[in-house]
N, C-alpha and C positions, 0 to 999 in steps of 0.2 A: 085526505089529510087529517078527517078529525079523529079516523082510530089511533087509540092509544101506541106508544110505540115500547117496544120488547127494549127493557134493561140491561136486557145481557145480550155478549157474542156470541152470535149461531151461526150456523150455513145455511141457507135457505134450502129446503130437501124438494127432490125429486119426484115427484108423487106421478107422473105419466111415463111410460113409455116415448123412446123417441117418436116410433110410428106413430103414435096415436098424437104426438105434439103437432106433425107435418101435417099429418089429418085437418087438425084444429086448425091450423094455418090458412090451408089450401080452402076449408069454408069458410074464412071469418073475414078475408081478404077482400074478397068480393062486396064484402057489408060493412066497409069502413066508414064511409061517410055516413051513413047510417049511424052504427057506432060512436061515432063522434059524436053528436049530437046527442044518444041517449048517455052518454058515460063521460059527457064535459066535465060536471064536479067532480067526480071521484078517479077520472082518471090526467084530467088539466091538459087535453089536448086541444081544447078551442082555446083562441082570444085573438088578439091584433097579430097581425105579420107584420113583421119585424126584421127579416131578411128578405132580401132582394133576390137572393138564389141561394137554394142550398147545397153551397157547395162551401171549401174553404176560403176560395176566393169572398164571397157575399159575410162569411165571417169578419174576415179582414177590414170588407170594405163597413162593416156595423161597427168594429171597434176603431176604426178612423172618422166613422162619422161623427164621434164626440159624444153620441149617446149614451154609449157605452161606459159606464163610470166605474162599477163594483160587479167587478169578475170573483168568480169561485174558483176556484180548482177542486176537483177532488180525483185524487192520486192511489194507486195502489204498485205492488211491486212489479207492474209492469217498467216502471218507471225508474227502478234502480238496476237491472237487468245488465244490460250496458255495462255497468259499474263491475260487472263481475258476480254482484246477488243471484242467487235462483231466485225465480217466481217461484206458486207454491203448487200451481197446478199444469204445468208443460207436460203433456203424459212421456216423456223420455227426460228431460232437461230440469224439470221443474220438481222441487224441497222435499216435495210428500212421495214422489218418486224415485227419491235417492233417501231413502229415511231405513233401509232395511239394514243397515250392519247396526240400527238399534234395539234391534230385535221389540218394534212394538206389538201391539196389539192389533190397532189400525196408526195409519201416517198420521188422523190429526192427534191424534193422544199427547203428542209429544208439547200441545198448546192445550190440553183439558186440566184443569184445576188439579183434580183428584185425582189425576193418574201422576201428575206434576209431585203433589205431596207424599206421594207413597212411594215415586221412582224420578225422582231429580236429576239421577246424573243423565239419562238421555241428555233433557233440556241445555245444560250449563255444557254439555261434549260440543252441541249444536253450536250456542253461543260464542263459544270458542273460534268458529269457525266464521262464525258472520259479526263477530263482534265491531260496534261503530268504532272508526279511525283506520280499519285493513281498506278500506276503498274513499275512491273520489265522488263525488257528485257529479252524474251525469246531464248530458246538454240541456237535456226537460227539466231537471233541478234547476239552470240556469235562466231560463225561460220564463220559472215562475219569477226566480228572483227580479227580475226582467221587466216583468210585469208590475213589482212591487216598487222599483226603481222609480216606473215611469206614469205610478202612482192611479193602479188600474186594479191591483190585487184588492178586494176584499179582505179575502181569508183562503187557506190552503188546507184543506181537510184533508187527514193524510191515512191510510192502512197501516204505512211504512212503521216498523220501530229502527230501523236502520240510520236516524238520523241526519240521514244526509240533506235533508233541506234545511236542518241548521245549519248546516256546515257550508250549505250554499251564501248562507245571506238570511234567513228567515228571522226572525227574531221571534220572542214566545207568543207576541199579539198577533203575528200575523199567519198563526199557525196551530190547528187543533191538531193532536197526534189522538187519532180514537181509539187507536188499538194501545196507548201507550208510549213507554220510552224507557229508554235504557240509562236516561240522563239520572234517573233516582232510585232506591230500591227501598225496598220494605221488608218487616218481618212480618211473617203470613200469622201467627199467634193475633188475634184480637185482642189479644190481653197486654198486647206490648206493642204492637204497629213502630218501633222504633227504627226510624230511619238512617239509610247509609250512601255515602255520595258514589259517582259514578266510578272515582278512581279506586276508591275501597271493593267496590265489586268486582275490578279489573285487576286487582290485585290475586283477589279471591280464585278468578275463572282461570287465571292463567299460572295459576300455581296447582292447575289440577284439583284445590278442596272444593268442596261444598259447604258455599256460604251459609254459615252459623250466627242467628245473630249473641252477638258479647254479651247478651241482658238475661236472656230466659234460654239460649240455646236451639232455640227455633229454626226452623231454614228461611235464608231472608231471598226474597225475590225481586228481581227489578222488576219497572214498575208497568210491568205489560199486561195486557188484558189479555187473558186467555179465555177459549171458550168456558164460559158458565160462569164468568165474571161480570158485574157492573161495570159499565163504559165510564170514562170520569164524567162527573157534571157539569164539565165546561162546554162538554162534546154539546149534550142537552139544550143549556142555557144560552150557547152561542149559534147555537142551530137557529134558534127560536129566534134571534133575534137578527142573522146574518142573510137568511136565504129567501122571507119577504123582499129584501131590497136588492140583490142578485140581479143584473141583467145582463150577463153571459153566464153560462154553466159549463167548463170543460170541464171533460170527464177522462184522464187515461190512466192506462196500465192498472188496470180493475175490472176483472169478472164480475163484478156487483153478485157475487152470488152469497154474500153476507152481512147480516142483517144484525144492528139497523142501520149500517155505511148505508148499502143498498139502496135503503128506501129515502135518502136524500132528493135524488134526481128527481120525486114528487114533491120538493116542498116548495122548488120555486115558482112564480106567479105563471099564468095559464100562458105571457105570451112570451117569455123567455128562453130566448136561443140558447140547449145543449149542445156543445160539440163534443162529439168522443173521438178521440186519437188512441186507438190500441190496436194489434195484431189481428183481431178480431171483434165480431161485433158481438156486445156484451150484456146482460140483463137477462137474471133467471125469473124468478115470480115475484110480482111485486106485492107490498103489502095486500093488496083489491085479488090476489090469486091471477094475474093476467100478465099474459108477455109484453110488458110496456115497449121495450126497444124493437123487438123484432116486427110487430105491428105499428109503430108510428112511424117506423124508417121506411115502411112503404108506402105511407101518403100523406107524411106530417109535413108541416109549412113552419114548422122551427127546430127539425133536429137532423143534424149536418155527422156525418160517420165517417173518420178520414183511416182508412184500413192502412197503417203503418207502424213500424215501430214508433216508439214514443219521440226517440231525438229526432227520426225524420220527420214525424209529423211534424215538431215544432221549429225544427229550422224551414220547412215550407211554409208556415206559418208567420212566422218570422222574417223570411223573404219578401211576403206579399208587404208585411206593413212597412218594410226598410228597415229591419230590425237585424239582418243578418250577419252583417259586418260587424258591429256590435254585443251580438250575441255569441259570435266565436272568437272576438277576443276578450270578452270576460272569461268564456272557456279557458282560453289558453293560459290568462294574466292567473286565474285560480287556479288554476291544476301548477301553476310553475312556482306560486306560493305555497301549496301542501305540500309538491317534492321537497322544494327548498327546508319549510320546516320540519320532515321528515327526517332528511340528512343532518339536520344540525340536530335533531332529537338523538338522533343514531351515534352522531359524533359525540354527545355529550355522554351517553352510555355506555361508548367504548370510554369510555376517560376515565369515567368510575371504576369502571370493571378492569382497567390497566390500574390503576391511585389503590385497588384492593389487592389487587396481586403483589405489587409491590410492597405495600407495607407487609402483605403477606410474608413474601422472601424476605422481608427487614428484621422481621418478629421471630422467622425462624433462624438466621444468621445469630441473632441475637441470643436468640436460648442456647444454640451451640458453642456459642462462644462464652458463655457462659461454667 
């Protein structure tokens, strides 16, 4: 924990072969307990046990035994999925795999700074398509809320720029967006930084321009972190001070495979139970160059791996503690208040767009009659 940590959004790269990774596996296996003991500091796999079984059940039963006070989450698009989102890495299904009628260069380009500034419209076509308010908050959205309800959340570290854990319930404390948000935008010019709200960009995306800012002309960007960017320093400064006191860590619907999201899952204390809820089991190299996840999941004494989607994990999860009932009807109570306001936004729009027409026919009767 006491290397420095990288400023900006990267992918963690792949520097082995897969054979040679299984290779590593297949000797390194054998010498865990070993391992432990020499690579306790830098890798924080010894201290007290604190689960009873690791499974989700011994989750369950830690977070009803009262110890449990200040949960983390940390969330990636696994977790909006459901909602209709792609993920970013599905190899059939998932963003960077459906990215080619933009004729990039590679899929991630279309989140690189500098390919951003030279060729916009990719990004703002993308936007259009996933822009926050086209989907609902799915049941893991719910869940965190859930949590924050029954005053268990710390803090909710998110990938997402999708917004939907506001939309759940989150409010701005109980939620670091690391990659961003689409809630503000800026003008990319240093020289002007002059900011524009969410509704002005959405005005912008969906009239097909490209956002200009009114001042110097600039293209204004919302306010998301793309690769080769600074993370905001609330990410930093909330980190530091959030994840010493942490004692639960769920981890879903994230590849961990970029950094410095990533290298969260080492900052909490040596005896604090992670649980990961995602499709698969996750973590590429960790700051230290070593497969944190895939080596502790074989003979760690506090990290619980529940292989499901995000909402199932957390309605099983939610079952064990008595949460279940609960948890699907705030589902229902929220989803039937965003149709509802949806319609009434709808019906308000038709009314305008009838009140234009008409004066329209008023104004041409008029000149005729004239």
């Amino acid at each position: 924990d006491s290397a420095p940590e990288p400023e900006v959004r990267h992918k963690t790269p792949t520097s082995v072969s897969a054979t040679h990774r299984q290779s590593y596996y297949l000797f390194i296996f054998p010498a865990v307990d070993f391992l432990r003991n020499l690579f306790s500091k830098t890798l924080g796999i010894s201290g007290e046990k604190v689960l009873d079984e690791l499974t989700l059940e011994g989750v369950a039963r830690y977070i009803q035994s009262g110890a449990c006070k200040n949960i983390i989450c940390m969330v990636g698009a696994g977790i909006s999925t459901s909602a209709g989102i792609p993920d970013f890495r599905s190899p059939e299904t998932g963003l960077y795999a459906n990215l080619q009628k933009y004729n990039l260069p590679y899929p991630e380009a279309i989140f690189q700074i500098d390919y951003f500034k030279k060729h916009p419209e990719p990004f703002f076509a993308l936007a259009r398509e996933l822009y926050p308010g086209l989907f609902k908050p799915t049941v893991c959205h719910y869940f965190i809320k859930l949590l924050k309800d029954k005053g268990l959340l710390k803090r909710c570290y998110s990938q997402n720029i999708d917004t939907l854990e506001r939309v759940a319930g989150l409010e701005s404390e109980d939620l670091i967006e690391a990659h961003g948000t689409f809630y503000s935008s800026h003008c990319v010019s240093f020289m002007c930084r002059s900011e524009y709200s969410m509704d002005w960009m959405k005005v912008k995306i969906f009239s097909d321009d490209i956002p200009k800012c009114e001042k110097c002309n600039s293209l204004v960007k919302p306010d998301i972190v793309f690769f080769g960017e600074n993370l905001p320093k609330r990410f930093f400064t909330s980190m530091a001070m959030d994840f010493p006191r942490c004692d639960l860590l769920i981890i879903m619907g994230t590849s961990l495979q970029v950094q410095p999201f990533a290298a969260l899952v080492g900052r909490v204390s040596k005896s604090c139970p992670r649980l990961l809820i995602n499709l698969e089991k996750a973590g590429g190299v960790s700051p230290h160059n070593f497969p944190w996840w895939r080596l502790l999941n074989a003979r760690s004494f506090r990290d619980v791996a529940h292989i499901s989607t995000c909402d199932d994990g957390c309605l099983a999860l939610a079952d064990l503690l008595g949460w279940k009932a609960e948890l699907e009807e705030m589902v229902k109570r929220e989803h039937e208040k965003i149709d509802s306001k949806a319609k009434e936004e709808q019906a308000n729009q038709s009314a305008v767009a009838t009140g234009k027409a008409e004066t329209g026919k008023a104004e041409t009767g008029k000149t005729k009659a004239e």
